[in-house]
C-alpha positions in Angstrom: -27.2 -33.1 48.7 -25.9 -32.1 45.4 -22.3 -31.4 44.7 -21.4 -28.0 44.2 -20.3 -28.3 40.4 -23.7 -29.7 40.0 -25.7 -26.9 41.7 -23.7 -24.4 40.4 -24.8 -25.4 36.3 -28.1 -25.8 37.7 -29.1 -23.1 39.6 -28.8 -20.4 36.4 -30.6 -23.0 34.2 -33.5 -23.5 36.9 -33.3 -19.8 37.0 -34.0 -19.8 33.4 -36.7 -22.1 33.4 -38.9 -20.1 36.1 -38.5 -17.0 34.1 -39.5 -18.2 30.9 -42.4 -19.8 32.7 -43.5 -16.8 34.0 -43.2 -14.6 31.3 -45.4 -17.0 29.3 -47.9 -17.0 32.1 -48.4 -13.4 32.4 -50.6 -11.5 29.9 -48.8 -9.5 27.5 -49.9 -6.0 27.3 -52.4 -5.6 24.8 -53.6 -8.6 26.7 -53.9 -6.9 29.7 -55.5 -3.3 28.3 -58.0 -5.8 27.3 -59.3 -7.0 30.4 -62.7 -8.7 30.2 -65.6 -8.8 32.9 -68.2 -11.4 33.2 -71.0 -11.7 30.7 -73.7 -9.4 30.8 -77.3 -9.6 29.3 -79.1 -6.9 27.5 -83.1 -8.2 26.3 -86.6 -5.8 24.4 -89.0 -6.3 22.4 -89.9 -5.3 19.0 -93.4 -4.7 16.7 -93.3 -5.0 13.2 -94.3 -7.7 10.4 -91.6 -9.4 8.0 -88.9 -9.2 10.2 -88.9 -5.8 11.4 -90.3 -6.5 14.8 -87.3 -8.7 15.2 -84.6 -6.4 13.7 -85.8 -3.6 16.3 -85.9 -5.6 19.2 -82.2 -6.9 18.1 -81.2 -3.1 18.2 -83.1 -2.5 21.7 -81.4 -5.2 22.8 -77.9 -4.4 21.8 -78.6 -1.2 23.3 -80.0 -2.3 27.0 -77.0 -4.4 26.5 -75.0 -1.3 25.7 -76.4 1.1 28.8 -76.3 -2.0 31.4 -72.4 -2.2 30.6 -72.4 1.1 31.2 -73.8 1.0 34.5 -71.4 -1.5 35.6 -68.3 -1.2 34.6 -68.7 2.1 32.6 -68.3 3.2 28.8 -64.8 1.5 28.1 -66.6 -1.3 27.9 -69.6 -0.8 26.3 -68.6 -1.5 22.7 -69.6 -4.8 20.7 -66.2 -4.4 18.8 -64.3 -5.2 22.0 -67.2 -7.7 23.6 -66.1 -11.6 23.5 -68.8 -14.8 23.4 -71.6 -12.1 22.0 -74.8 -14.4 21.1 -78.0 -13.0 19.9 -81.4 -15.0 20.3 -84.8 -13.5 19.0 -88.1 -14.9 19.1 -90.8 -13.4 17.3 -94.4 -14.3 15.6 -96.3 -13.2 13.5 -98.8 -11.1 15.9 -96.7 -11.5 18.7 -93.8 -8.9 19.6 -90.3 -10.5 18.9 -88.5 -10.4 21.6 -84.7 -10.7 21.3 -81.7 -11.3 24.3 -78.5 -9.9 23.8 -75.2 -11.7 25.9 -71.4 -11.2 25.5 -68.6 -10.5 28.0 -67.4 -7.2 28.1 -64.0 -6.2 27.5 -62.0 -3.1 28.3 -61.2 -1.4 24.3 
């Protein structure tokens, strides 16, 4: 057992301690207004030669991104401004449609 000078300088610092821990755990917040959901996937297709095919199907797919947000977890957050880990992948030939795939985590904005 401690002595009672002992725990009585202790206690407030230990005090300290756990509240400064704590407040550097919790999200500030702006943090917390921006409150992010899993990633979602949004994919389409595109027809067009020297790249056009591939630039629609990169819009299409923003947007099916855009509408299944919407769906889910509603128009908050729906925007690309707000979205986190957004990655874009396209495929596309020459007579083929491009096809492009659309993922990022949605965040509250």
């Amino acid at each position: 057992m401690l002595p009672n000078v002992v725990r009585r300088c202790l206690l407030p610092v230990l005090a300290c301690a756990a509240i400064v821990a704590v407040s550097t755990v919790a999200p500030s917040p702006a943090e917390a207004s921006r409150l992010c959901r899993p990633a979602v996937e949004g994919s389409a297709t595109g027809l067009g030669v020297l790249g056009r095919g591939e630039r629609r199907a990169g819009l299409k797919a923003r947007t099916d991104w855009q509408q299944k947000v919407t769906a889910l977890y509603g128009a908050r957050f729906a925007s690309f401004s707000t979205a986190r880990g957004v990655t874009t992948r396209c495929q596309g030939g020459t007579i083929a449609p491009a096809r492009c795939t659309v993922r990022a985590r949605p965040c509250r904005g």
